[in-house]
VEXPAKOL-34741 format. One record per residue: residue in three letters; z, y negated, x negated of N, C-alpha, C in turn; residue number from 1. Coordinates in steps of 0.001 Angstrom, whole numbers, padded with zeros to 6 digits. Example, Ala and Ser with C-alpha at 12.3 -4.5 7.8 and 13.67 -1.06 7.14 Angstrom:
BEGIN
+------+---------+---------+---------+---------+---------+---------+---------+---------+---------+------+
| resn |      nZ |      nY |      nX |     caZ |     caY |     caX |      cZ |      cY |      cX | resi |
+------+---------+---------+---------+---------+---------+---------+---------+---------+---------+------+
|  ALA |  007800 |  005690 | -013190 |  007800 |  004500 | -012300 |  007800 |  003300 | -013200 |    1 |
|  SER |  007080 |  002250 | -012850 |  007140 |  001060 | -013670 |  007870 | -000030 | -012900 |    2 |
+------+---------+---------+---------+---------+---------+---------+---------+---------+---------+------+
//
This chain:
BEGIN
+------+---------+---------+---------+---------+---------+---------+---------+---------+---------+------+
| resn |      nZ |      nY |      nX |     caZ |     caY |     caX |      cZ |      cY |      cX | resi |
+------+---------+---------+---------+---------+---------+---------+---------+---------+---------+------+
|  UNK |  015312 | -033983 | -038457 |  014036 | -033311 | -038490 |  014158 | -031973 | -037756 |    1 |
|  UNK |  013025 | -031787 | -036768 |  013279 | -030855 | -036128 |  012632 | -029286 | -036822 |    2 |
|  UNK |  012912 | -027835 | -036712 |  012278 | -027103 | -036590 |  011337 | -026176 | -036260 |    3 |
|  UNK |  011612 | -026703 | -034972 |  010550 | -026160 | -034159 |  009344 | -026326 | -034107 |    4 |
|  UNK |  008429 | -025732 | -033814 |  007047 | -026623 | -033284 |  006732 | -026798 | -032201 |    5 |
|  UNK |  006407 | -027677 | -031078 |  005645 | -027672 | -030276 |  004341 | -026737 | -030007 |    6 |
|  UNK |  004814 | -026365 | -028375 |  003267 | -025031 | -028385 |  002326 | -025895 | -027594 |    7 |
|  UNK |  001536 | -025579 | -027910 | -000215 | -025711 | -026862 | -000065 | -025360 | -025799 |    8 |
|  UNK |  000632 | -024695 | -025035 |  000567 | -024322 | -024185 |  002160 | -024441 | -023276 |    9 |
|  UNK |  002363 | -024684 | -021897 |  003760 | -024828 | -021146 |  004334 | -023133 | -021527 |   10 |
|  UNK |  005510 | -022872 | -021632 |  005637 | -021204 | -020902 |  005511 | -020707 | -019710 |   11 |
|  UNK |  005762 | -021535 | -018903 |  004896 | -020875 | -017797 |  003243 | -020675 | -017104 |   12 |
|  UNK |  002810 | -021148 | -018241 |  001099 | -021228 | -018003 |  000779 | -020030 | -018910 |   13 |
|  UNK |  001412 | -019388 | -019695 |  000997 | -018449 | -020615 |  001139 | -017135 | -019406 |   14 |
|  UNK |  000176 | -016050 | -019592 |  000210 | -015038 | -018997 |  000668 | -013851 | -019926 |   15 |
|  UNK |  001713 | -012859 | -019285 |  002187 | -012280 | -019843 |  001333 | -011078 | -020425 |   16 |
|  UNK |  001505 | -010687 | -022088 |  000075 | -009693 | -022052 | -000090 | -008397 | -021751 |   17 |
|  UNK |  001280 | -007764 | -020785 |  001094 | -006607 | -020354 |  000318 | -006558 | -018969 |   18 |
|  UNK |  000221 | -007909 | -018073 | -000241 | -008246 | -016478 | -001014 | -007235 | -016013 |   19 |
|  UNK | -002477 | -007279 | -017124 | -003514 | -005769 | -016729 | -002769 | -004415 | -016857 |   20 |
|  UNK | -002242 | -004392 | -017723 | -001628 | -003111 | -018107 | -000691 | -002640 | -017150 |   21 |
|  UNK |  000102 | -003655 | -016406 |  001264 | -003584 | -015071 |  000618 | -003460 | -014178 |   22 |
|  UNK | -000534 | -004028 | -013604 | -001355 | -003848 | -012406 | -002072 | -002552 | -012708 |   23 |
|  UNK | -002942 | -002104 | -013857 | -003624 | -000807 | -013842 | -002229 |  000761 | -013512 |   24 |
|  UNK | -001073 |  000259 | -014167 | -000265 |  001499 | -013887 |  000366 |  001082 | -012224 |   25 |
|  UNK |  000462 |  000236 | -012100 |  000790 |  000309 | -010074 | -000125 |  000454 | -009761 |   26 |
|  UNK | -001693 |  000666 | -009717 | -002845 |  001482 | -009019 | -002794 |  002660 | -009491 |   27 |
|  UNK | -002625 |  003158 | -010786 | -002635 |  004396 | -010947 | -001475 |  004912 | -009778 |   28 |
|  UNK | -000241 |  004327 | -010065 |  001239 |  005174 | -009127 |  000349 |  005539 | -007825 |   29 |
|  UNK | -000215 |  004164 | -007535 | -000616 |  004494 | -006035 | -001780 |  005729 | -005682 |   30 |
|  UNK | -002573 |  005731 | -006689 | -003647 |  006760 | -006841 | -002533 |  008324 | -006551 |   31 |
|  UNK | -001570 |  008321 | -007439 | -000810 |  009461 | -007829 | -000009 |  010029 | -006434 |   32 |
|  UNK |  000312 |  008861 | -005556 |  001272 |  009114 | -004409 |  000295 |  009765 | -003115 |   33 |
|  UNK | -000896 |  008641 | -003312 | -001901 |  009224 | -002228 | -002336 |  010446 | -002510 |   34 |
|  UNK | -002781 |  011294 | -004045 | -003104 |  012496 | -003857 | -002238 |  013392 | -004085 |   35 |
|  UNK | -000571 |  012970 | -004377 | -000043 |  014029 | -004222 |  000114 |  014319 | -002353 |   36 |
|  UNK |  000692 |  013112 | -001317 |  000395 |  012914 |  000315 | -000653 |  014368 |  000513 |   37 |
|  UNK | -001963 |  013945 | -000111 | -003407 |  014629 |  000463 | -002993 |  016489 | -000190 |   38 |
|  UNK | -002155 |  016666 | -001238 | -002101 |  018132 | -001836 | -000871 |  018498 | -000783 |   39 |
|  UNK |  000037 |  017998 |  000013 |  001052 |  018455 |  000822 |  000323 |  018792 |  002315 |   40 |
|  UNK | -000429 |  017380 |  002593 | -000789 |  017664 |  004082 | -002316 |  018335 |  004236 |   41 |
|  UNK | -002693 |  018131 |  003422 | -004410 |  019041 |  003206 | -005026 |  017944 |  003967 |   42 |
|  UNK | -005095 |  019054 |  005021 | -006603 |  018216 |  006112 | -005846 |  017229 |  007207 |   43 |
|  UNK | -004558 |  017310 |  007137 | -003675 |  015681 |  008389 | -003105 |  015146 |  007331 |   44 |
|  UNK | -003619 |  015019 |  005970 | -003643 |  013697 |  005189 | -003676 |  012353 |  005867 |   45 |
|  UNK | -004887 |  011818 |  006163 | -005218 |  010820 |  006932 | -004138 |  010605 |  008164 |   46 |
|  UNK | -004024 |  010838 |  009356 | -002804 |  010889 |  010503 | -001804 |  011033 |  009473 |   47 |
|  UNK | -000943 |  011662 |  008398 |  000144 |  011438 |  008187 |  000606 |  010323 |  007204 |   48 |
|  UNK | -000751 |  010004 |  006552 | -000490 |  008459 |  005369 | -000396 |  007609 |  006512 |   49 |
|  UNK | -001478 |  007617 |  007580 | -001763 |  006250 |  008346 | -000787 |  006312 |  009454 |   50 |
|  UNK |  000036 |  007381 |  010114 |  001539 |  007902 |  010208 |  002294 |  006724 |  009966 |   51 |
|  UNK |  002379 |  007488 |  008785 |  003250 |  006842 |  007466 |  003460 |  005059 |  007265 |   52 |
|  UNK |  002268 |  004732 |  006997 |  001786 |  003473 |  006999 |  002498 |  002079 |  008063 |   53 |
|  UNK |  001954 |  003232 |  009323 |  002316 |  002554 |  010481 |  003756 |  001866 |  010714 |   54 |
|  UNK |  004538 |  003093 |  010289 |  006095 |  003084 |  010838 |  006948 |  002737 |  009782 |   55 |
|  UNK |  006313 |  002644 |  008204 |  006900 |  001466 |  007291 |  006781 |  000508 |  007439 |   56 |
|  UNK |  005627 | -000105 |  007539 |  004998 | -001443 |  008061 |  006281 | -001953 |  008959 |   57 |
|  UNK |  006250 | -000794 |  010819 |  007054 | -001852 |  011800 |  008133 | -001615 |  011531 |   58 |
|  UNK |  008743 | -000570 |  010531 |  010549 | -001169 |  010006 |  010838 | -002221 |  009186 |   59 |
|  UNK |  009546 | -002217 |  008287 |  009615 | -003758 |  007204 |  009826 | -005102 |  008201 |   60 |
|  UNK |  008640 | -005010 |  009002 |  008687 | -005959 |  010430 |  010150 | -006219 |  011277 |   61 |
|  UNK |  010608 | -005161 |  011596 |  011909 | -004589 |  012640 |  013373 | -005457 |  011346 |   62 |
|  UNK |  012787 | -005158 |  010264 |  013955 | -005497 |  009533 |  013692 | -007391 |  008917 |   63 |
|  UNK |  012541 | -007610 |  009515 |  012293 | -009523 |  008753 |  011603 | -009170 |  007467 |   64 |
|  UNK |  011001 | -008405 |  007438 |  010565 | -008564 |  006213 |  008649 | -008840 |  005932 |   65 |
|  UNK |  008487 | -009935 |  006305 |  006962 | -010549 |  006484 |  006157 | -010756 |  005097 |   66 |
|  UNK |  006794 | -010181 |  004158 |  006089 | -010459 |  003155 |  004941 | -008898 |  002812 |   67 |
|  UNK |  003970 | -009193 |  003244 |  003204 | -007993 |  003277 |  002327 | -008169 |  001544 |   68 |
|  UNK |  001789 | -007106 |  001374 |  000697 | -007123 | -000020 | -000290 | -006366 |  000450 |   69 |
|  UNK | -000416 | -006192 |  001767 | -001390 | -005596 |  001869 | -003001 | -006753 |  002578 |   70 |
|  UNK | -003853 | -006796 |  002330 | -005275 | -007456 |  002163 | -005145 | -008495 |  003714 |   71 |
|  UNK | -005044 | -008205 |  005065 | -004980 | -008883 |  006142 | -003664 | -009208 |  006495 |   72 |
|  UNK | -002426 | -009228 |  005839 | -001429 | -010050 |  005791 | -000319 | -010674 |  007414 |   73 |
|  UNK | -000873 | -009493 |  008184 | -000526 | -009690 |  009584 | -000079 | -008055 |  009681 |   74 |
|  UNK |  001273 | -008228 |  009951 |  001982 | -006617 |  009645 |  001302 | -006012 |  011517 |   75 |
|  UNK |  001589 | -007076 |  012103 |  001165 | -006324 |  013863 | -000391 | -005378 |  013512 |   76 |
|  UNK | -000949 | -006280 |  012740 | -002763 | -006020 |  012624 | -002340 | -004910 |  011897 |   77 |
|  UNK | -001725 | -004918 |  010860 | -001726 | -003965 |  009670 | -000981 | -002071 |  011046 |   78 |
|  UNK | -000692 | -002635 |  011544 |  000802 | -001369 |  012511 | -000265 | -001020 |  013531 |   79 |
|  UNK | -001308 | -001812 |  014517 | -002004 | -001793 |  014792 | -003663 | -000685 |  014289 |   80 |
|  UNK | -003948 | -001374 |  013324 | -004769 | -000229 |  012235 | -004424 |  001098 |  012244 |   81 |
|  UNK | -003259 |  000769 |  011375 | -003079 |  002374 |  011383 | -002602 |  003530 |  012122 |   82 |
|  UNK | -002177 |  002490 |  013414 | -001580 |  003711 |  014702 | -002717 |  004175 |  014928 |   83 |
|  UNK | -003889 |  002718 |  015127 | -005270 |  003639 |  015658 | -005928 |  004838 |  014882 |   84 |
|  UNK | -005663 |  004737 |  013682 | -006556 |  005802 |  012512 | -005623 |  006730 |  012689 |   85 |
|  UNK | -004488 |  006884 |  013172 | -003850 |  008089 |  013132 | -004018 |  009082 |  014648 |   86 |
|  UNK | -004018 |  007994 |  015498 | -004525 |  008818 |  016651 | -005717 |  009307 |  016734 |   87 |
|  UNK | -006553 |  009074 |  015919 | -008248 |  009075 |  016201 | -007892 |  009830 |  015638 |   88 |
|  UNK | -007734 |  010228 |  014245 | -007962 |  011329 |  013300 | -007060 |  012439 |  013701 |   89 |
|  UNK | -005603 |  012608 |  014683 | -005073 |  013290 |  015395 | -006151 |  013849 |  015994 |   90 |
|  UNK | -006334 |  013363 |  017044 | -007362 |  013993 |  017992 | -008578 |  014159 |  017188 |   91 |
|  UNK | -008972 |  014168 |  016656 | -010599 |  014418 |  015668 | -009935 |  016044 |  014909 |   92 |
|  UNK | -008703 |  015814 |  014616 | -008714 |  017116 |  013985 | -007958 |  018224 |  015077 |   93 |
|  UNK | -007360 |  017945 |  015796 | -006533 |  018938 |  016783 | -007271 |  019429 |  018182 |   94 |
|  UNK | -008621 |  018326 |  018337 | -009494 |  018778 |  019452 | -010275 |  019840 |  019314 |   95 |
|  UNK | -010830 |  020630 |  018510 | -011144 |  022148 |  018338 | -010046 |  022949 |  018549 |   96 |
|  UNK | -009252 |  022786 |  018740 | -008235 |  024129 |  018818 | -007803 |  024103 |  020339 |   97 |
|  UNK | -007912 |  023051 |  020993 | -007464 |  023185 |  022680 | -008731 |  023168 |  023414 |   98 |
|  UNK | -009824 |  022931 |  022646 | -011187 |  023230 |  023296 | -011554 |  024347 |  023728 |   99 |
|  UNK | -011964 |  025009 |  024677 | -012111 |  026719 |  025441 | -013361 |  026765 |  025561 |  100 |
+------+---------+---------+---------+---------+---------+---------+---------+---------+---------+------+
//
């Protein structure tokens, strides 16, 4: 005679009950990293996250590492993006000062 009982459910179909609680504190981290970024660089926030962005991205790439989490899942597109937002917002913020 056995002891156990049989569950209703497989263990791997059960979801673990911290999941929300693990995903709400890795958006918070991320909330926390981006505005501490924005309290260091002020106003080249933007150019230095999307900087930033860029040249993690093509070492993740440079090093094989294709597993992206970010929404369009194409690291070129993703390296792409953000070189452009960093040059635009470069020049958007540094073109008043060489303007005469």
């Amino acid at each position: 005679m056995s002891t156990t009982t049989p569950s209703s459910h497989p263990p791997d179909a059960t979801a673990r009950p911290n999941d929300k609680a693990e995903r709400y504190g890795n958006l918070a981290v991320s909330f926390c990293r981006a505005g501490t970024l924005m309290l260091i660089a002020q106003q080249f926030a933007l150019p230095v996250i999307a900087g930033a962005a860029a040249f993690c991205f093509a070492l993740a790439l440079r090093h094989d590492n294709k597993n992206v989490r970010c929404f369009p899942k194409y690291p070129l597109f993703i390296i792409t993006f953000w070189t452009i937002v960093c040059a635009v917002s470069l020049y958007l913020r540094l073109r008043p000062m060489f303007a005469h």
